[in-house]
C-alpha positions in Angstrom: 141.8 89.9 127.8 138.4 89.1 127.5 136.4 89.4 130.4 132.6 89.0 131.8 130.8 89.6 134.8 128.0 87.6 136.4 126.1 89.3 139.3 123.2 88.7 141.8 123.3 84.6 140.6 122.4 82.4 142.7 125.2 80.1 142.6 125.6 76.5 142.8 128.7 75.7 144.6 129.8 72.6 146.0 128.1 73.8 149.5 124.5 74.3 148.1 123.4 76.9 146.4 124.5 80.4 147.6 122.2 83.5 146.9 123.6 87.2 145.3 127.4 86.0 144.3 129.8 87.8 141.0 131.5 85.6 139.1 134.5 87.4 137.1 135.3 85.3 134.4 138.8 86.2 132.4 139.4 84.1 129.0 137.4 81.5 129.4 138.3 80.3 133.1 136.5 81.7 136.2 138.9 84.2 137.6 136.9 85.0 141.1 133.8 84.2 143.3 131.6 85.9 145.7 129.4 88.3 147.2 128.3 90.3 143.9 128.7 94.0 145.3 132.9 92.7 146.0 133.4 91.0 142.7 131.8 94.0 140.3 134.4 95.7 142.8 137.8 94.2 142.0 139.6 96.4 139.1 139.3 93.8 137.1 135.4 93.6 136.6 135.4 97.2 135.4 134.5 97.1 131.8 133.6 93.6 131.2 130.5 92.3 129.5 127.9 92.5 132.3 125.3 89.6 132.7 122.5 90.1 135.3 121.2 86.6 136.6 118.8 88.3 138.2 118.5 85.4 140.7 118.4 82.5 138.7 120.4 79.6 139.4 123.8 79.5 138.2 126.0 75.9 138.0 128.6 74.1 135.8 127.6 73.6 132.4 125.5 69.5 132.0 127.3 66.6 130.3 125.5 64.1 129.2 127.1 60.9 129.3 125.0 58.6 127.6 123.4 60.2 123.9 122.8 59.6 120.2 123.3 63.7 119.1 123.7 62.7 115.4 120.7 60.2 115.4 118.8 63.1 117.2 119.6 66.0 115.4 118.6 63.4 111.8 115.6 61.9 112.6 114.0 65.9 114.2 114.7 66.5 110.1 112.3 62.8 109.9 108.8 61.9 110.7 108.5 63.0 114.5 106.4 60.7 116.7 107.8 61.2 120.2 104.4 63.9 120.7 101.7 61.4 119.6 98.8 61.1 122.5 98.0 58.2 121.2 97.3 55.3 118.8 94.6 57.4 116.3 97.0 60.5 116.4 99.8 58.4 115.8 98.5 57.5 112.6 96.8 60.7 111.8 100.6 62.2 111.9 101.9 59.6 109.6 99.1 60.3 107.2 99.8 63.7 107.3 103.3 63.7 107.2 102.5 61.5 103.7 100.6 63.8 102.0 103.1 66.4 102.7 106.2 64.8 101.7 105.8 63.1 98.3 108.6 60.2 97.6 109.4 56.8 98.3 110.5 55.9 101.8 109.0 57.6 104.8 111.4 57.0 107.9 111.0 58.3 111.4 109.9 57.2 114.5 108.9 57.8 118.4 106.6 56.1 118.5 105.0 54.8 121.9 104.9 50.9 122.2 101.8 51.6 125.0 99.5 53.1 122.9 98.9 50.4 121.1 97.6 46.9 122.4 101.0 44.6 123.8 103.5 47.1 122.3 102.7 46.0 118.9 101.2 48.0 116.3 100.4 46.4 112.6 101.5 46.3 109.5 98.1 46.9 108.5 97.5 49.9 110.6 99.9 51.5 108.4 98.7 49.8 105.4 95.8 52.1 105.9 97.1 55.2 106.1 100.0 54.6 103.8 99.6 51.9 101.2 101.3 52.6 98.7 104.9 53.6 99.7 107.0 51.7 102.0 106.9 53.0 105.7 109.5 52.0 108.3 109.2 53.7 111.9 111.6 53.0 114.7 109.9 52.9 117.8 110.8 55.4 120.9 113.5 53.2 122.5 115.3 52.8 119.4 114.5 49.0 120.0 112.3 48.1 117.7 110.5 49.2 114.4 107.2 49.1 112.9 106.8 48.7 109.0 103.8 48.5 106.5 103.1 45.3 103.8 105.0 47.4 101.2 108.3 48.0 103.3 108.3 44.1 104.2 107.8 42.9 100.7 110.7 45.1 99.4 112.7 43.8 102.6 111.5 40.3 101.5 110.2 39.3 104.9 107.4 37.4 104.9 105.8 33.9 107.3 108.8 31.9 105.0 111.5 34.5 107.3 113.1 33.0 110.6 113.7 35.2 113.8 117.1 36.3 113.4 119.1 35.2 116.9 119.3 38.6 118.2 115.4 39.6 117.8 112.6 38.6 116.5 108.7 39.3 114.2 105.5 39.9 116.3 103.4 37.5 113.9 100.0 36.8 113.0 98.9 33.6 114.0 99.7 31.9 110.1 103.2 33.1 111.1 103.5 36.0 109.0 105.1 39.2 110.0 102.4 41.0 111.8 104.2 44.7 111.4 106.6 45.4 114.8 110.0 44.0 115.2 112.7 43.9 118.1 116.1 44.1 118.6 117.7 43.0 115.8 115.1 41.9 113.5 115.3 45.5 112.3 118.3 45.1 110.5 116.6 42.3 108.3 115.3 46.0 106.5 119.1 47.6 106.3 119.3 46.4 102.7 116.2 48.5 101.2 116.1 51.3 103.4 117.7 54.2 101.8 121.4 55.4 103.0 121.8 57.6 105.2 124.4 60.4 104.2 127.2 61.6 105.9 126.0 64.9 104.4 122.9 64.2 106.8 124.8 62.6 110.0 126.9 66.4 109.6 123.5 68.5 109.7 121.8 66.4 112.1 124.8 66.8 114.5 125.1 70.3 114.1 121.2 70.2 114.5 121.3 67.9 118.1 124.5 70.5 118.9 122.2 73.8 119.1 119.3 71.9 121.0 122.1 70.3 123.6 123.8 74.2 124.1 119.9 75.4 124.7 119.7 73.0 127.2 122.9 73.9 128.8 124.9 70.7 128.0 128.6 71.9 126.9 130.0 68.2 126.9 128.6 64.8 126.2 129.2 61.1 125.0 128.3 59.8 121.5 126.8 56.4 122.5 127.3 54.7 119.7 130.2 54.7 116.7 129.1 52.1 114.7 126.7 51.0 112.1 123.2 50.6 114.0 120.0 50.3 113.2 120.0 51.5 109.5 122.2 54.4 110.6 126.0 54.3 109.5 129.1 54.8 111.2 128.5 58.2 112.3 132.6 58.9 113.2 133.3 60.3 109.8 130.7 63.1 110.8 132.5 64.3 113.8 135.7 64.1 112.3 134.5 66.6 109.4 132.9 69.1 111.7 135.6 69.0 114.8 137.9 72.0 113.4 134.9 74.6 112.3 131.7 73.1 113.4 131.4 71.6 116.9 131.9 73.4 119.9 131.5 71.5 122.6 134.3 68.7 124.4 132.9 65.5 123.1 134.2 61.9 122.7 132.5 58.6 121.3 131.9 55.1 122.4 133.4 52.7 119.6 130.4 49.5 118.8 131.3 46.3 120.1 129.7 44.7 117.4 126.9 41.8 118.9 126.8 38.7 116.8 124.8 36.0 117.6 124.5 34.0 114.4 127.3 31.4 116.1 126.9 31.5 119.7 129.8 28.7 119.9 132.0 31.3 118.6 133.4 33.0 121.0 134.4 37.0 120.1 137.6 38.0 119.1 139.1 40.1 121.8 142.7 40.4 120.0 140.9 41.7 116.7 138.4 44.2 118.2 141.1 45.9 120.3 143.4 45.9 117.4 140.4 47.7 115.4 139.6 50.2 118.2 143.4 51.4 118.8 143.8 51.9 114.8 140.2 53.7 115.5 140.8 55.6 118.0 144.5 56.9 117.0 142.7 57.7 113.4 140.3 60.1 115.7 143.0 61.7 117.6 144.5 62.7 114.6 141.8 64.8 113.6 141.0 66.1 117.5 138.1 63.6 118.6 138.5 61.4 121.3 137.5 57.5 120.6 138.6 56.0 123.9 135.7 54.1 125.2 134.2 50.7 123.9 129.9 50.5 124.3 129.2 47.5 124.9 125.5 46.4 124.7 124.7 43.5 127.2 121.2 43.1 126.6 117.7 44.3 125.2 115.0 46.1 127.0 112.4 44.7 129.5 109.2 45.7 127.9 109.8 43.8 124.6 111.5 40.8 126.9 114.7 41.0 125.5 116.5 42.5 128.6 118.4 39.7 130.2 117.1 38.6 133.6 118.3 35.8 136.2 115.2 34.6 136.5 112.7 33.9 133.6 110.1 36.8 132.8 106.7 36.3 134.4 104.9 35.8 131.2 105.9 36.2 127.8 107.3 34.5 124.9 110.1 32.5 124.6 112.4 34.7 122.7 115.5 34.3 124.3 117.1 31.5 121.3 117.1 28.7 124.7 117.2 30.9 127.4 114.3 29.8 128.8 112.5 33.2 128.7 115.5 35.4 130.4 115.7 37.5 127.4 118.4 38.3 125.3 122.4 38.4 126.6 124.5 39.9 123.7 127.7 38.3 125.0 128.4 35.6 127.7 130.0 36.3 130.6 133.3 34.4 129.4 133.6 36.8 126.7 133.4 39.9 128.3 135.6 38.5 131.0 138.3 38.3 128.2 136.9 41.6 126.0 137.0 43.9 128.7 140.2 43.0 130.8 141.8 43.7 127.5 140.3 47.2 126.7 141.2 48.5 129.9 144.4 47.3 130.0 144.9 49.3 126.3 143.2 52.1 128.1 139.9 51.8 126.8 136.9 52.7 129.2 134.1 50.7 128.9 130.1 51.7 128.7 127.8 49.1 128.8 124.6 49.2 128.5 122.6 46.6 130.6 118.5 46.7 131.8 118.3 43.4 133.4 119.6 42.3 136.4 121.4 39.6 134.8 123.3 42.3 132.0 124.3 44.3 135.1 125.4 41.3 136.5 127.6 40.1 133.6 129.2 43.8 133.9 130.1 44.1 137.0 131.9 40.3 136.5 133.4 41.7 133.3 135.1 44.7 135.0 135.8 42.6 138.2 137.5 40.3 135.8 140.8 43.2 135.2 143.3 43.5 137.3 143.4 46.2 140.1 145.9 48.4 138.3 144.8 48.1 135.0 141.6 49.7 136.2 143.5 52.7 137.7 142.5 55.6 135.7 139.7 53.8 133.7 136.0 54.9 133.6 134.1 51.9 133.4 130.3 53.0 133.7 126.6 51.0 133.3 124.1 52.9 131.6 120.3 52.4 132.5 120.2 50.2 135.2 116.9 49.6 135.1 116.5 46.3 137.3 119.8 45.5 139.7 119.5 42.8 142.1 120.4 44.6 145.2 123.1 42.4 145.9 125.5 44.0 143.1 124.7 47.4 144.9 127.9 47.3 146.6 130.0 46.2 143.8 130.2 49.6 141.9 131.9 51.2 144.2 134.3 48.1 144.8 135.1 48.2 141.1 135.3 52.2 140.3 132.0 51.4 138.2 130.2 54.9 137.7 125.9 54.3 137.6 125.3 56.3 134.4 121.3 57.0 135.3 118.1 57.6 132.2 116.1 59.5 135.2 113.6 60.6 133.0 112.7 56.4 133.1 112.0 55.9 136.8 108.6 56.8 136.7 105.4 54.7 136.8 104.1 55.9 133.3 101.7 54.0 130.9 104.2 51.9 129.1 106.1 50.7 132.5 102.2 49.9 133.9 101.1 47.8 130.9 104.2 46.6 129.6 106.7 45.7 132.1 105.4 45.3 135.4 103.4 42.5 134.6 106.3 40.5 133.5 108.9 41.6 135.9 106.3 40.6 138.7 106.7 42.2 142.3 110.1 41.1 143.4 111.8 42.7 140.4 109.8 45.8 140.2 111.1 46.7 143.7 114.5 47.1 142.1 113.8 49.7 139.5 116.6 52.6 139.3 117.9 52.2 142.3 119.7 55.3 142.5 119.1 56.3 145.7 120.4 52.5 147.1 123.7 53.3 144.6 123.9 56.7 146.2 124.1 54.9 149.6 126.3 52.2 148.1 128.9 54.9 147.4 128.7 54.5 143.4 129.6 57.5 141.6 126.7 59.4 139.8 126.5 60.7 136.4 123.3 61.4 134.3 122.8 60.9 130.5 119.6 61.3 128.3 119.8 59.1 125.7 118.2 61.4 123.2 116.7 60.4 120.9 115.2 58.0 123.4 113.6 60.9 125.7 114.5 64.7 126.1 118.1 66.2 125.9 116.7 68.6 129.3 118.5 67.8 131.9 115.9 69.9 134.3 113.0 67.3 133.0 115.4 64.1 134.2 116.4 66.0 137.1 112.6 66.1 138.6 112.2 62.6 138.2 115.7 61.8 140.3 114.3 63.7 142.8 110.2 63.0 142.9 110.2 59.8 141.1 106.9 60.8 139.1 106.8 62.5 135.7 107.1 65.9 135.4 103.6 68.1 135.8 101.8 64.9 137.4 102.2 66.0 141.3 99.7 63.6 142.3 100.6 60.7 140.5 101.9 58.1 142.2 106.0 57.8 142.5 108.0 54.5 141.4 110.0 53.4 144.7 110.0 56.7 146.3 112.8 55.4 148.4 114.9 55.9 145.5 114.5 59.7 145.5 117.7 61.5 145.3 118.0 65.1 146.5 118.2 67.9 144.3 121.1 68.6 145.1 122.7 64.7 144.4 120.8 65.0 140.8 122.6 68.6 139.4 125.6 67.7 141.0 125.4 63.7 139.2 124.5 65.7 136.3 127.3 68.1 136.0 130.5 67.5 138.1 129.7 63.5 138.0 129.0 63.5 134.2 132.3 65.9 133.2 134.1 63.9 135.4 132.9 60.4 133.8 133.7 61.6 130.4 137.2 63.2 131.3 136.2 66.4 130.4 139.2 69.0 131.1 139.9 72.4 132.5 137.7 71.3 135.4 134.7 71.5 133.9 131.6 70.6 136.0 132.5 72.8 138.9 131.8 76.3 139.6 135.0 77.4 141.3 137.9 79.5 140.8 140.2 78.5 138.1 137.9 76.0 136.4 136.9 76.5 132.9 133.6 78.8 132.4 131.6 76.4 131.1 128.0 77.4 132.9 124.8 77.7 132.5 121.9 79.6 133.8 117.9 79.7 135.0 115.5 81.1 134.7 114.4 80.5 138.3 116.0 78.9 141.9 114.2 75.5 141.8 116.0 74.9 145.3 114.2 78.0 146.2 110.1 76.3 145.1 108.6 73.0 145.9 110.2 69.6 144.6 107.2 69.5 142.4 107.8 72.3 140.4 111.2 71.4 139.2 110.6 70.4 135.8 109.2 73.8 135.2 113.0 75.1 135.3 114.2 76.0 132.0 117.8 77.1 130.8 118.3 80.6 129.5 122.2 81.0 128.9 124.4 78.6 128.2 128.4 79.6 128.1 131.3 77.4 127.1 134.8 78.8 128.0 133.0 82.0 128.7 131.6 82.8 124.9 127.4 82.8 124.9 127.0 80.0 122.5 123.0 80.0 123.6 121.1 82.6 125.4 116.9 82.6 125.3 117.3 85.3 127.8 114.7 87.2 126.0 112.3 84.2 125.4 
């Protein structure tokens, strides 16, 4: 029997957190709790690998319920943008990532769309630094791209080149391409941008893997399965590294793929179930669990494509006749088929929905099934950016988990420039409610969205619960009524996140006979101010009681 002993913890129990407890853990699966002198005590303890938490925090391991691992762990092998202060470093990183990588293509991203005048940085920006190779950047939401005159002439794009009817060209005013794109005017490039491998999508999962563990994330949602933005089907990854190579309990959300090239065509429920049960039984097979459907509903506010009930305060009309309410993937009647059908096959559904009027068309989708088809299913919205407080109430009258991006509900440079000025006032007050959810009874779980932002939990975790970025004490907070208690963000981020993604053994609690799947602190942060919590960092991370990351000695 393998056996290991935690002492002088302080322990995050279902209670609170409780100072100086032992926690015996035998095979994998905590075997007792309590005051540390009684547990190093029992018979059993004697012998067992000792671990001293010397009063850091110990809780369930994170899951992370909404995250791209294998687009992360790629694209930190890419150009890395995410840590530009602004427009001039930007580019001096992508000159300097030229001259030391000789080749053809140069892809990357992370870039910020606020550091350069309306979100929209040139073609001939680039042009400058790089002119003579073709340069194609994603941008830090994953929802757009940047690209120099060499990448669009290879692409073929030019003033000659209409929108496509899921996104559309910033231009200059003689129409041509100006250099950033949205939505899906990014995939206008998939034909000339080189492959990506599954050799890659394998190393950058096992890449995203190690980062998660040192972040203390044991479990967590692949958000997308699908081909997407010049990345492929990443299943065929997973299913070659589940026997030897992950170790962690993780499932993916199949792509509901968006079309809309024929609006009047309405989707094929019949067919895409059909294709997710062959999917997700071809999964199984090999150990990885395929058993929710990610729907997006709409785009993202700051480059107007999220869907909104009423028209954006000012902006272009890019919504193909929408009036200027952004972009809705799907209508309303076809997720009212789409989704009635999944569940009833026992597929969850994840949608993904900024607007008011994408969370909107959820919530109608999933009101759509039938009481006992929803019986067992984990329907969840991700992002939730702007809900119209009216739906508050409907999450937890439909079983619809609020899968929060904390890290987002700040007022920081992008949501100043960018997004408040065409949400106007009304809508701003609605931002990441999760406080009003909280209230509402929803269920909480947590997600990253790396690539997006961070994979650390800790960072998300101080925005829940001080609404203002971390290490900016005196800035102002977005909607400080929204704050949720420390305690309501760990607790969203571990026990609600396992939960949501069905994780087993009981993970996401720290009690006796649950699975040891823990990680722990360096530090109490329930023990310092609010404002300090981002300062919390991870030092050991154990999954079924095995160290798989310690930076104990850090």
């Amino acid at each position: 029997m393998t056996r290991t002993l935690i002492t002088r913890a302080t322990a995050f129990l279902r209670g609170g957190p409780v100072a100086d407890r032992g926690i015996l853990i035998a095979d994998g699966v905590i075997a007792a709790i309590g005051d540390s002198a009684r547990i190093a005590a029992l018979p059993e303890a004697h012998g067992a690998h000792h671990i001293d938490a010397a009063g850091g925090l110990l809780h369930a391991s994170f899951a992370d319920a909404h995250v791209h691992t294998v687009f992360g762990g790629v694209e930190l092998g890419r150009l890395e943008l995410s840590e530009s202060t602004g427009a001039a470093d930007t580019l001096a990183r992508i000159a300097a990532y030229a001259a030391a990588h000789p080749g053809e293509w140069i892809l990357g991203g992370g870039w910020s769309m606020a550091h350069f005048p309306g979100g929209a940085p040139s073609r001939e920006e680039l042009d400058r630094v790089v002119p003579d190779r073709p340069v194609f950047l994603v941008n830090a939401d994953h929802h757009g791209a940047w690209a120099n005159s060499r990448a669009f002439a290879l692409a073929g794009i030019d003033a000659a080149t209409p929108d496509p009817d899921d996104g559309r060209f910033e231009r200059h005013a003689d129409g041509t391409p100006s250099g950033t794109m949205h939505e899906g005017a990014q995939e206008l490039f998939a034909h000339v941008l080189p492959p990506t491998t599954v050799a890659e999508c394998r190393a950058g999962l096992l890449r995203g893997q190690e980062l998660l563990h040192g972040y203390g994330v044991t479990a967590w949602q692949e958000a997308i399965l699908g081909e997407y933005a010049g990345y492929p089907d990443v299943t065929e990854a997973y299913l070659a590294e589940m026997a030897t190579g992950i170790d962690a309990d993780v499932s993916g959300a199949l792509w509901v793929v968006r079309d809309l090239s024929n609006p009047e065509s309405p989707v094929d429920a019949d067919a895409i179930v059909a294709d997710f049960e062959r999917r997700r039984a071809a999964a199984a097979a090999r150990g990885f669990r395929a058993d929710t459907a990610k729907i997006m509903v709409d785009g993202v506010a700051e480059n107007l494509t999220a869907a909104m009930t009423e028209p954006y305060v000012d902006g272009c009309d890019c919504a193909g006749g929408e009036a200027n309410r952004g972009l809705a993937y799907f209508s309303a009647e076809d997720l009212a088929e789409l989704v009635p059908q999944l569940n009833a096959r026992g597929f969850h559904a994840h949608f993904h929905a900024i607007g008011d009027r994408a969370t909107r068309i959820a919530l109608d989708a999933v009101a759509a099934v039938p009481a006992a088809d929803r019986a067992g299913i984990r329907n969840h919205i991700a992002h939730l950016q702007v809900v119209d407080p009216v739906e508050l109430p409907r999450f937890a009258e439909l079983g619809v988990t609020a899968n929060c991006q904390a890290l987002w509900a700040v007022l920081e440079q992008q949501m100043v420039e960018l997004t408040l000025p065409v949400l106007g006032e009304e809508r701003a007050g609605w931002q990441y409610p999760f406080a009003s959810l909280e209230r509402a009874g929803a269920a909480l779980a947590f997600g990253s969205d790396w690539s997006v932002s961070t994979p650390d939990p800790w960072q998300a975790i101080h925005v829940a619960v001080n609404r203002r970025a971390p290490g900016e004490p005196d800035a102002e907070p977005l909607l400080p009524a929204e704050a949720l208690s420390l305690e309501a963000a760990l607790t969203g981020y571990t026990r609600g996140s396992h939960e949501l993604l069905g994780t087993p053994g009981g993970a996401g609690r720290l009690e006796a006979g649950a699975v040891a799947d823990l990680a722990l602190t360096d530090r109490d942060p329930f023990a310092g101010p609010a404002s300090e919590i981002w300062r919390t960092r991870n030092v050991l991370t154990l999954r079924r009681g095995r160290i798989v990351a310690d930076r104990r000695g850090a």
